[in-house]
C-alpha positions as CSV (number, residue, x, y, z in Angstrom):
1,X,17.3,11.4,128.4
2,X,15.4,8.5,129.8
3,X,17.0,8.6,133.1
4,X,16.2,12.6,133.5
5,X,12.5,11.4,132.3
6,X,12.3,8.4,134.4
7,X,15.0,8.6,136.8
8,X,16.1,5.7,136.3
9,X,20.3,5.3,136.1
10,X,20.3,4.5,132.5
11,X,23.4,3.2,131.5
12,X,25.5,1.9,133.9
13,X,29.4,1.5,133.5
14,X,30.7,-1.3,135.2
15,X,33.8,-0.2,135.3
16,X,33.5,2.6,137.2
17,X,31.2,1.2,139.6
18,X,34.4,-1.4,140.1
19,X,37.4,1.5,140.9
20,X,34.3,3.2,143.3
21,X,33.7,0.7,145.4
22,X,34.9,-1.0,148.7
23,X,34.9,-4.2,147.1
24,X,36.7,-3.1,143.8
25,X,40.1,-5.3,145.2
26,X,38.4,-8.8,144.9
27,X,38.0,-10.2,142.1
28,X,35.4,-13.0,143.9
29,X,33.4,-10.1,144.1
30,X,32.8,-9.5,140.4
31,X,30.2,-6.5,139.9
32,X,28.4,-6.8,136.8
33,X,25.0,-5.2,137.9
34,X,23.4,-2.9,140.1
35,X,19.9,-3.2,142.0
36,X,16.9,-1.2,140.2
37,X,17.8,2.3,140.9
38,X,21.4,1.9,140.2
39,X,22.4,2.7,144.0
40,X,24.1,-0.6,144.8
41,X,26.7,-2.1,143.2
42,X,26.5,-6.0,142.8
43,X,28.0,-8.9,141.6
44,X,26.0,-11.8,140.1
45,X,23.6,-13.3,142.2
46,X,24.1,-10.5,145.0
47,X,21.4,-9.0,146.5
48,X,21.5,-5.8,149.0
49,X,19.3,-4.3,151.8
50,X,18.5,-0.9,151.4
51,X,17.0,1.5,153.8
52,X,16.5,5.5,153.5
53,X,16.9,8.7,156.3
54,X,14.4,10.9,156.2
55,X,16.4,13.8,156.3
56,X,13.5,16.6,157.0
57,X,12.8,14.4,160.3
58,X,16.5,16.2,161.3
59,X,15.3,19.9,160.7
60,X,15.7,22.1,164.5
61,X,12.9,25.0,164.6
62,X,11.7,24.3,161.4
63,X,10.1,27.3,159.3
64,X,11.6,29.5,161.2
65,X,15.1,32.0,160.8
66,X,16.3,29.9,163.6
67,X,16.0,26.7,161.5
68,X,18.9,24.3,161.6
69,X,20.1,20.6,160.5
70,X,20.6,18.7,163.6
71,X,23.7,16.5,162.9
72,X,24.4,15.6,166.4
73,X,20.6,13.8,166.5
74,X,21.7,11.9,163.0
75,X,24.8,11.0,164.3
76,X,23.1,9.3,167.5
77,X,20.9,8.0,165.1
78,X,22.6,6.8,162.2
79,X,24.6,3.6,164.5
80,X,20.6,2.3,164.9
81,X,20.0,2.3,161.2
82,X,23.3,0.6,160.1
83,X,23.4,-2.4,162.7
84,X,19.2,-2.4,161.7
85,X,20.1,-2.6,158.0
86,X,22.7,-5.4,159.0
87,X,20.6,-7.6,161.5
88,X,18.1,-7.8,158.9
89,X,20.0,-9.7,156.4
90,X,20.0,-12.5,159.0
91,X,16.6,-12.9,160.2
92,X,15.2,-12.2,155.8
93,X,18.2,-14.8,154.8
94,X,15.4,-17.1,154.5
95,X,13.4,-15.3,152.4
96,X,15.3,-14.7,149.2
97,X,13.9,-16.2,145.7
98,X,17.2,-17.8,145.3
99,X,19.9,-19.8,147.2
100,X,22.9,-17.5,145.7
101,X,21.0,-14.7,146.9
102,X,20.7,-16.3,150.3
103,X,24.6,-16.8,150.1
104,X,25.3,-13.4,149.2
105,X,23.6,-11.5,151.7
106,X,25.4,-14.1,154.2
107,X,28.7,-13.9,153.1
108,X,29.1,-10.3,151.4
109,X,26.5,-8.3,154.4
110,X,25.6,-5.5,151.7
111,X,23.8,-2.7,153.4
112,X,23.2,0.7,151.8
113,X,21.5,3.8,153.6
114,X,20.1,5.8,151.7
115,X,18.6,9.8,152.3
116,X,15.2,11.0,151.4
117,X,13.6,14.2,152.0
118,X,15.6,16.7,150.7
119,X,13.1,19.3,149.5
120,X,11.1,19.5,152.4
121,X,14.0,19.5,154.5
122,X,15.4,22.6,151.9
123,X,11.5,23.8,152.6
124,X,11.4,23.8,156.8
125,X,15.5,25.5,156.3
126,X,13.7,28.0,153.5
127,X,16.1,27.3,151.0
128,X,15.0,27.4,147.4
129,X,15.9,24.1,146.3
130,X,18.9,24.6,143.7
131,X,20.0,28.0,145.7
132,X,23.7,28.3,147.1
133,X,22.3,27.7,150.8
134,X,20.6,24.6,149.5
135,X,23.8,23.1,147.7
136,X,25.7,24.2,150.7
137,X,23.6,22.0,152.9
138,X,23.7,19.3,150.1
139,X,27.3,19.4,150.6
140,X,27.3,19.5,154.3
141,X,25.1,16.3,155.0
142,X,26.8,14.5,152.3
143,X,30.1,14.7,153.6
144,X,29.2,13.9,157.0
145,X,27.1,10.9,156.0
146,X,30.2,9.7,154.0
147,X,32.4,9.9,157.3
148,X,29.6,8.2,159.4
149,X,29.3,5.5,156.9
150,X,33.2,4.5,157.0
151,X,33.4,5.4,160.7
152,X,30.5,2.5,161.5
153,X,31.3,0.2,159.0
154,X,34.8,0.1,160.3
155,X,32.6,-0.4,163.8
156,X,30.8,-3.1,162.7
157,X,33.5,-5.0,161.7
158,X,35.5,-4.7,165.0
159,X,32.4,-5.5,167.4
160,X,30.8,-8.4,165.0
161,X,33.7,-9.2,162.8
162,X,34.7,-9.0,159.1
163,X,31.8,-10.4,156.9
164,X,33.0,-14.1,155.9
165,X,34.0,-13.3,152.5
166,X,36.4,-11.0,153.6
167,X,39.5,-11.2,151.8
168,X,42.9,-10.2,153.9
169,X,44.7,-7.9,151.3
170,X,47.9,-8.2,153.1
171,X,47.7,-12.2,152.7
172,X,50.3,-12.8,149.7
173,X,47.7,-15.6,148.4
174,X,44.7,-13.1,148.2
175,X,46.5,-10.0,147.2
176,X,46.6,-8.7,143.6
């Protein structure tokens, strides 16, 4: 009830944020908390960088019957945000309230892009938010941004390396 009233995530299971998340095989990585809106999964200590797409910015011919989602701008788009979202944990490394912060954003490079903006985007398409072409859409972007996300994270760790807590799961002494 509170997190309907205040959207706030309520009760968080830890357990499933553990089996849903890219860092759910080391155990170095314990996650025992999430930042404030319950978007980022984190371990003690941790700390993340979050940033958010406008997503009515990507609306072609806006208010019109024409009106259309332009994926091919967000995909140009979206390699600017994430290596953004990751060169700021360098140059703000020295402005965390705490030294294990400091460490984590070093070592661990947590970035999460968020989205914004659906109902005006749902608005310039003139979709009734909740309608079938709305949760279409939903669906659509959602899907894609999932891709993009593994697609340039797998990017950024062949151009600029694995972050340094990287753990090789193939390495008999890290493996489970």
């Amino acid at each position: 009830e509170q997190a309907c009233k205040y959207a706030e995530p309520g009760i968080i299971f830890t357990e499933r944020f553990r089996n849903y998340n890219l860092m759910e095989f080391d155990y170095d990585y314990n996650i025992e908390t999430c930042n404030p809106c319950g978007e980022q999964p984190l371990a003690p200590g941790s700390s993340c960088n979050l940033g958010a797409i406008n997503l009515s910015t990507y609306i072609l011919d806006p208010f019109t019957d024409k009106a259309r989602f332009d994926f091919e701008a967000l995909h140009r788009h979206l390699p600017l945000y994430y290596y953004g979202l990751d060169r700021i944990l360098d140059k703000g490394a020295n402005l965390h309230a705490l030294k294990e912060q400091t460490e984590a954003a070093l070592n661990y490079r947590n970035i999460g892009l968020g989205t914004m903006g659906w109902a005006d985007m749902f608005i310039k398409m003139g979709y009734t938010y909740g309608d079938q072409d709305s949760k279409d859409l939903t669906t659509k972007v959602a899907i894609f941004l999932a891709k993009e996300a593994l697609s340039l994270n797998i990017q950024l760790g062949k151009e600029l390396g694995n972050f340094p807590k990287k753990k090789n799961l193939d390495d008999k002494s890290d493996s489970l």
